[in-house]
C-alpha positions as a Markdown table, in Angstrom:
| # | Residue | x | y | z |
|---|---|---|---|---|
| 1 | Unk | 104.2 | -115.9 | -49.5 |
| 2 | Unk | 101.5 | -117.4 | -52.4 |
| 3 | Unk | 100.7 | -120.2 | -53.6 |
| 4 | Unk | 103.3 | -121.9 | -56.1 |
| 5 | Unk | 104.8 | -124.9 | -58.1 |
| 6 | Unk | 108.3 | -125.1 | -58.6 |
| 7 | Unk | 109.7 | -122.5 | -60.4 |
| 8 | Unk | 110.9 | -122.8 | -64.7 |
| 9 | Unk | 114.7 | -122.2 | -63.9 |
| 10 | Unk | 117.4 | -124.8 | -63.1 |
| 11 | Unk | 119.0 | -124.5 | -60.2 |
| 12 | Unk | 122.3 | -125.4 | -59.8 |
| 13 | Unk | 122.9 | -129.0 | -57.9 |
| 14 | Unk | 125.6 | -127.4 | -54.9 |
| 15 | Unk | 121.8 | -125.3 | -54.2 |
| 16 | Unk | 120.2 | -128.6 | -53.3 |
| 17 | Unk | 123.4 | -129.9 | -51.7 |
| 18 | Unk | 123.3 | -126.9 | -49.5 |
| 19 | Unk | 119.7 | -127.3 | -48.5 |
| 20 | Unk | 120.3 | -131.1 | -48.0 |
| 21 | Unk | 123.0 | -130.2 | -45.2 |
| 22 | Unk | 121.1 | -127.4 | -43.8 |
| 23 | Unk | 118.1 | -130.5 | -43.5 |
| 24 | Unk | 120.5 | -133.1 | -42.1 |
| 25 | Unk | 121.7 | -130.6 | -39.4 |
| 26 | Unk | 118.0 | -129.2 | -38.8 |
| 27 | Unk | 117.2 | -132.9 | -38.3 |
| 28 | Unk | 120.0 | -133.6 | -35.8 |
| 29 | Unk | 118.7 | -130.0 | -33.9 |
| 30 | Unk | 115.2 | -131.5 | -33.3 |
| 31 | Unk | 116.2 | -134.5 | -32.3 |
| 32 | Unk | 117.9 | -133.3 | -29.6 |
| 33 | Unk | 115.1 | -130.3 | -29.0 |
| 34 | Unk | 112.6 | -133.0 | -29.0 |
| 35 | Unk | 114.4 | -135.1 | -26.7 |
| 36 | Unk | 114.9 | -132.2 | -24.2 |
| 37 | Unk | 111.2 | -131.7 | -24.6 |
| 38 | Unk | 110.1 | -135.6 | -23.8 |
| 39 | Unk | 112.6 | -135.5 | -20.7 |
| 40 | Unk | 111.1 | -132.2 | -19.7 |
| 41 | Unk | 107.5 | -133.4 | -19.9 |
| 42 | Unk | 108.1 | -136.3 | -17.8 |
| 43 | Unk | 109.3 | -133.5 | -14.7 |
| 44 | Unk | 106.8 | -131.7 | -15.4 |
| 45 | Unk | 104.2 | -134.9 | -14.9 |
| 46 | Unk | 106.3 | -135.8 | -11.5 |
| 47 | Unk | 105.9 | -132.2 | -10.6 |
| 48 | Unk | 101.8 | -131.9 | -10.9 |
| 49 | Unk | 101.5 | -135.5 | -9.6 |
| 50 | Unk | 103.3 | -133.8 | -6.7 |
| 51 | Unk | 100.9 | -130.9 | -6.4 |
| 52 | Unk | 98.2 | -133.1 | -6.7 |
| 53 | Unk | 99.0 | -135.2 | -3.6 |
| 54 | Unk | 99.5 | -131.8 | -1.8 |
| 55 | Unk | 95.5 | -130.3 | -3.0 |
| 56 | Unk | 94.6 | -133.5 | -1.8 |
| 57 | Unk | 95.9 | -132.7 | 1.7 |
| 58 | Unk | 94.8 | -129.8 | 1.4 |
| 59 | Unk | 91.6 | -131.2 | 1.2 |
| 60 | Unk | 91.8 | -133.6 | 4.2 |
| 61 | Unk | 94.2 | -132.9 | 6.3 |
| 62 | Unk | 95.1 | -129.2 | 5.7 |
| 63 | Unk | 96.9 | -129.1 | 9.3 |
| 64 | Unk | 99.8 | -131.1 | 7.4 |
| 65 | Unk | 100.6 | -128.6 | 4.6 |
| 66 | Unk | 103.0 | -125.7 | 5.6 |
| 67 | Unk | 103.0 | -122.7 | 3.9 |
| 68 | Unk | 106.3 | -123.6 | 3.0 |
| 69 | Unk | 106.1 | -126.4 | 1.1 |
| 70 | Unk | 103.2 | -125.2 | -0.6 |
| 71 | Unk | 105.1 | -122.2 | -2.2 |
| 72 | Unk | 107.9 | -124.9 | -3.2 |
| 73 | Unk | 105.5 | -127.0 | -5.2 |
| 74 | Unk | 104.2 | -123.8 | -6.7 |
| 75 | Unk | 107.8 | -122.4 | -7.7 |
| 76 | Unk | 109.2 | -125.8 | -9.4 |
| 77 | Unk | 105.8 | -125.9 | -11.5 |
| 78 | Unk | 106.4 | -122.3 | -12.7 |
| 79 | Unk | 110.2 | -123.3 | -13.2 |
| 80 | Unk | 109.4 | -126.3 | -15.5 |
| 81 | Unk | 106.6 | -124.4 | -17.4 |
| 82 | Unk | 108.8 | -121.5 | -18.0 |
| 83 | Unk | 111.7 | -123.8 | -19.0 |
| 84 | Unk | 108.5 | -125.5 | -21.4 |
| 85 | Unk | 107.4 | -122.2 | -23.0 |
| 86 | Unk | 111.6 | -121.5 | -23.9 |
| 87 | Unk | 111.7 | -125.0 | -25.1 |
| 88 | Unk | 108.7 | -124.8 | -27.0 |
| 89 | Unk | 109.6 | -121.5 | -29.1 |
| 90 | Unk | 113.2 | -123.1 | -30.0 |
| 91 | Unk | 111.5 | -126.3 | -31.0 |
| 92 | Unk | 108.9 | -124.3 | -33.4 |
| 93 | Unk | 111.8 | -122.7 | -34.8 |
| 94 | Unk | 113.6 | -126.0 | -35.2 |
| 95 | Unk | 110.9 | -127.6 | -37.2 |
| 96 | Unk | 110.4 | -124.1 | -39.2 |
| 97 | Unk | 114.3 | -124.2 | -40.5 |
| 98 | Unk | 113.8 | -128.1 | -41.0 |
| 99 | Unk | 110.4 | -127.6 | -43.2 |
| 100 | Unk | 111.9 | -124.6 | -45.3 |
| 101 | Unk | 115.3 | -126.8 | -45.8 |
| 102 | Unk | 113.1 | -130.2 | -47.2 |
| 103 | Unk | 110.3 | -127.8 | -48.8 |
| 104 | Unk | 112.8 | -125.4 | -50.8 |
| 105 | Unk | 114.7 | -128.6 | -51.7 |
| 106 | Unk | 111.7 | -130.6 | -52.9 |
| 107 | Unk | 110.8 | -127.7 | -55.0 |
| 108 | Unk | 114.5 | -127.4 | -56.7 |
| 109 | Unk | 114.6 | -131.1 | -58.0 |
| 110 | Unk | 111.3 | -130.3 | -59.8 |
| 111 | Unk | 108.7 | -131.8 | -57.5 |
| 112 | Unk | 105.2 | -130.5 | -57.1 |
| 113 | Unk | 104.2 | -127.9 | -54.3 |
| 114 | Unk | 100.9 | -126.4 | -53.1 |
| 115 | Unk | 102.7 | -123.3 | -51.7 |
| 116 | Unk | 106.1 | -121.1 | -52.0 |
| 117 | Unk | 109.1 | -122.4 | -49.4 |
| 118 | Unk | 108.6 | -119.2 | -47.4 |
| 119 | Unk | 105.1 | -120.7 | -46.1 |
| 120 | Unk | 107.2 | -123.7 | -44.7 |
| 121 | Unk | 108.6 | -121.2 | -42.3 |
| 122 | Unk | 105.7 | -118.8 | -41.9 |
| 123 | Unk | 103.0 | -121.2 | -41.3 |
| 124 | Unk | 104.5 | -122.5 | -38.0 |
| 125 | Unk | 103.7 | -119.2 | -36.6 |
| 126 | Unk | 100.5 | -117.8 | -38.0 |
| 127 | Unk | 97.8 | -118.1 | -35.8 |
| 128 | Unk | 94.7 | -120.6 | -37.1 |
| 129 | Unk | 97.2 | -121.3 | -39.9 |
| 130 | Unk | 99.4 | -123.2 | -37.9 |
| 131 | Unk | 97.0 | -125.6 | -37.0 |
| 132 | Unk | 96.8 | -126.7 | -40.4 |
| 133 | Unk | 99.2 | -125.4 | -43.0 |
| 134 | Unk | 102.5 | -127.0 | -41.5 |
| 135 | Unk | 100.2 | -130.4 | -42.1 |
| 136 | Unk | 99.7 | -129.3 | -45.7 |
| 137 | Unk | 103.6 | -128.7 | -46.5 |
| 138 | Unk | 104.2 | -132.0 | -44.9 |
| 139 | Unk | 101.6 | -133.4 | -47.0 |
| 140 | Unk | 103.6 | -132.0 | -50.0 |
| 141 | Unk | 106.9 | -133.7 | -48.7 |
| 142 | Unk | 105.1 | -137.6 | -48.5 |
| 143 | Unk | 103.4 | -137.4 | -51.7 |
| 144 | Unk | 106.4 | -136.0 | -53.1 |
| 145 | Unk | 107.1 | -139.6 | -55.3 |
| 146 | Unk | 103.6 | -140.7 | -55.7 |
| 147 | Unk | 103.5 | -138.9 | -59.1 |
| 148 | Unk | 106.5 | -141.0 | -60.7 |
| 149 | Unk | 105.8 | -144.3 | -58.3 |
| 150 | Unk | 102.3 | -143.7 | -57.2 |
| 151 | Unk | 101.0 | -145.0 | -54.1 |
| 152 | Unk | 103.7 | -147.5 | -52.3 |
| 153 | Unk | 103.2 | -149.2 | -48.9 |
| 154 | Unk | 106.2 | -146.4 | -48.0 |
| 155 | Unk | 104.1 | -143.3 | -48.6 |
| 156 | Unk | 101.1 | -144.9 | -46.5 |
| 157 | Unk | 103.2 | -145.8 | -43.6 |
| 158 | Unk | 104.8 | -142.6 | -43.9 |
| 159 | Unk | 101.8 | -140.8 | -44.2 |
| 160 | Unk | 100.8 | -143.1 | -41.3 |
| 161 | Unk | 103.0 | -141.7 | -38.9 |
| 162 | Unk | 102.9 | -137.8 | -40.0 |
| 163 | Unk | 99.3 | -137.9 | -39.3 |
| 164 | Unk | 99.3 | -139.6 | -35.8 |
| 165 | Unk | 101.9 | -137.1 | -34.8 |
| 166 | Unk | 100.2 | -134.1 | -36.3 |
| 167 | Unk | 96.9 | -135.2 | -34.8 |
| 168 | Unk | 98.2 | -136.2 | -31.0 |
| 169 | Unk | 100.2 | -132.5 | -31.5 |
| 170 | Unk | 96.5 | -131.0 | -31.9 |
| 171 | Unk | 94.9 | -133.0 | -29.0 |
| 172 | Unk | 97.6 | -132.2 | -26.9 |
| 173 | Unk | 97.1 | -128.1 | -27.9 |
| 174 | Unk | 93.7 | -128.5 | -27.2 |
| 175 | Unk | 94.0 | -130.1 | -23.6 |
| 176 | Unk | 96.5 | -127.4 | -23.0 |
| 177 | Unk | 93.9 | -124.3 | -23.8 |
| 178 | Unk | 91.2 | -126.4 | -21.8 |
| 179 | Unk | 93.2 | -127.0 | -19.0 |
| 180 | Unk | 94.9 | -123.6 | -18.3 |
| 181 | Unk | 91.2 | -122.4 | -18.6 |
| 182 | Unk | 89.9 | -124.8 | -15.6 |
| 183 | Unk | 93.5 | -123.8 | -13.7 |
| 184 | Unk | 92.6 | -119.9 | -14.1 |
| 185 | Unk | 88.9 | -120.5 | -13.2 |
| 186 | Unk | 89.7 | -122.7 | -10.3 |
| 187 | Unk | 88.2 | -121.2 | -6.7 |
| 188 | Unk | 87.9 | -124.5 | -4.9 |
| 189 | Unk | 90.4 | -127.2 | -3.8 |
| 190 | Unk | 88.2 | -129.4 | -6.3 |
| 191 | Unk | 88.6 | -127.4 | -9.0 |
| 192 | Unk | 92.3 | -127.8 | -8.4 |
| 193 | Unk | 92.6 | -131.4 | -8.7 |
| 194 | Unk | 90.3 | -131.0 | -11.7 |
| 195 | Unk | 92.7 | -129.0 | -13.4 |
| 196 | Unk | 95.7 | -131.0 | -12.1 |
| 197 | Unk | 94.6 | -134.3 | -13.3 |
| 198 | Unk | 94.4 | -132.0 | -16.9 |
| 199 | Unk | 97.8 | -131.2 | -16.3 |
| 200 | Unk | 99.0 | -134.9 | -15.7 |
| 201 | Unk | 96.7 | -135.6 | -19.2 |
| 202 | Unk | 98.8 | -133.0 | -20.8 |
| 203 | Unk | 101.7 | -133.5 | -20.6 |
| 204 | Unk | 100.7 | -137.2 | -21.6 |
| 205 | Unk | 99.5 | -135.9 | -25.0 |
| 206 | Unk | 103.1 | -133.8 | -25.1 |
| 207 | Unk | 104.9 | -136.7 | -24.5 |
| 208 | Unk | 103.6 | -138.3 | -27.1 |
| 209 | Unk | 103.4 | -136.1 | -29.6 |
| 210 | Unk | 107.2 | -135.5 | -29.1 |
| 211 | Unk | 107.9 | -139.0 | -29.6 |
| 212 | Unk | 105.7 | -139.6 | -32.8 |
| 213 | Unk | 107.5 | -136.2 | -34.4 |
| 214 | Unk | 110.8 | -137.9 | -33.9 |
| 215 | Unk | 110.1 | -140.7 | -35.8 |
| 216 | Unk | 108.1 | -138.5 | -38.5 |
| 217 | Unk | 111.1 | -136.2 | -38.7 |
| 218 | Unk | 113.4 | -139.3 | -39.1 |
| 219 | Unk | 111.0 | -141.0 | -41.9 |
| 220 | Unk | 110.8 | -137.8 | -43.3 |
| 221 | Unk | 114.7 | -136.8 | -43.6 |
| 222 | Unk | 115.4 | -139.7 | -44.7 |
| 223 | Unk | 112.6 | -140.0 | -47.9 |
| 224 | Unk | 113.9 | -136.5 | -48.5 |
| 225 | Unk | 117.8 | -138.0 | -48.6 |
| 226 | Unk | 116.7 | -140.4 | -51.6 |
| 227 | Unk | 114.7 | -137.9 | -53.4 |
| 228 | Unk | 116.5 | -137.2 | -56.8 |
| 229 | Unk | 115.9 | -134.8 | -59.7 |
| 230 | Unk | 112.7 | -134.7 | -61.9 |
| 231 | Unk | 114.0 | -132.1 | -64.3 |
């Protein structure tokens, strides 16, 4: 995968057609992905507000916590954040097909790129590169008319959105890594509830990140549905 512009050749219109479905069902994929992740977030915040209240008894009144109930918080936490992680590698390979379907596309009606389609794909799961590259691509994808139109008030709210969901995505990677740090570290009932209020804040920043990626996935789709031939 290099660096690239689209290529000299015509390709035939049924190509971009094909793409253009393949984006339109990729769309519909994450959508629903996405959703499952929003709905999925919110038990996982009920679940470490419940393990929260149950440190904090810990911490008082440890004669009212059974060994019990303790194990139960413990084993629907691991449930949901196994359920996350398998949720989380379908959704990164949701957006990859979705990325590759509007990135091959924009380069077959003759549109400027920084980067060949296969980096669209590959960028989602290469490590350091993902924090930045599938921000490039999408970069690509907004600014795609601003050569023929230049700047219009769509690109900037467009550009608008993409941004606040890329950026809240970051903040809410970040939390994560700090947070399963403090949980690892954790020897003391405060330490606990130090990392469980991190966990609450995370899956916050999840939340919304999944919501601002539906609508940048929607703005986006739909941009890429009126994009028409340059050649």
């Amino acid at each position: 995968m290099t660096t690239a512009s689209p290529s000299d050749h015509v390709v035939p219109v049924e190509s971009g057609r094909d793409r253009l479905r393949i984006l339109r069902g990729a769309s519909v994929a994450l959508y629903t992905l996405l959703s499952l992740d929003l709905v999925l977030t919110v038990v996982a915040f009920r679940d470490e507000v419940d393990r929260h209240s149950l440190y904090q008894r810990v911490k008082s009144k440890p004669w009212t916590v059974t060994l019990a109930e303790a194990r139960a918080v413990e084993h629907r936490v691991d449930t949901v954040n196994a359920i996350s992680l398998v949720l989380f590698v379908a959704t990164a390979v949701g957006f990859a097909v979705w990325l590759w379907a509007a990135y091959s596309r924009l380069g077959e009606l003759g549109y400027d790129r920084r980067h060949g389609s296969g980096w669209a794909i590959g960028a989602w799961f290469l490590p350091v590169a993902n924090l930045f590259m599938p921000r490039r691509i999408v970069n690509d994808l907004v600014d795609a008319e601003v050569s023929r139109h230049g700047e219009t008030m769509s690109t900037v709210s467009l550009r608008r959105w993409t941004t606040a969901w890329w950026m809240t995505w970051l903040v809410a990677i970040g939390v994560g890594c700090v947070v399963n740090s403090m949980n690892s570290r954790a020897q003391t009932v405060d330490a606990a509830l130090s990392a469980s209020v991190g966990f609450m804040v995370r899956c916050v920043a999840f939340a919304a990140a999944a919501v601002l990626a539906i609508v940048a996935v929607r703005l986006v789709t739909r941009q890429q549905r009126e994009l028409t031939s340059v050649r």
